[in-house]
C-alpha positions, 0 to 999 in steps of 0.5 A: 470501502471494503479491502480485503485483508489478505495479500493479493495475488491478482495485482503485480506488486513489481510493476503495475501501481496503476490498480491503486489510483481511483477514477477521481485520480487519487491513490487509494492507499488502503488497497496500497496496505490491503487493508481496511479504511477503519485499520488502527496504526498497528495494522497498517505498521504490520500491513506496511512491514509485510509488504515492504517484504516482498516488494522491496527492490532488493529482494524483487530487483528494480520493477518493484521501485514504483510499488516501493515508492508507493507503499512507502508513501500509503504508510507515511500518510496512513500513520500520521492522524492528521494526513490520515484524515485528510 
């Protein structure tokens, strides 16, 4: 899989967290991070943290919940080997 490593500007970050789930109903949390599937644990901290910037509800208001709430469950299982590999 390739993801591209800059932030998007094609994807609304404050609401629509549907860009993130693929054809087999899982959620792709690489392209929650935009980043790539062979990323070691500091990209995705600095990924995780760059985006948490921008997507925030206090800093985006409330339609940004959803995408928080997603980012914040890619970093969990990105960061963690074990949930990683699964």
């Amino acid at each position: 899989m390739i993801v591209a490593n800059s932030f998007s500007d094609d994807v609304d970050y404050e609401r629509d967290t549907s860009e993130f789930v693929l054809e087999s109903g899982v959620v792709d949390y690489y392209a929650v991070l935009n980043i790539d599937d062979d990323a070691d644990a500091s990209e995705v901290k600095a990924a995780y943290r760059s985006l948490a910037k921008v997507c925030h509800p206090d800093i985006s208001g409330d339609d940004s919940m959803n995408m928080c709430i997603l980012l914040n469950e890619a970093y969990t299982v990105l960061s963690d080997p074990e949930q990683r590999s699964e």
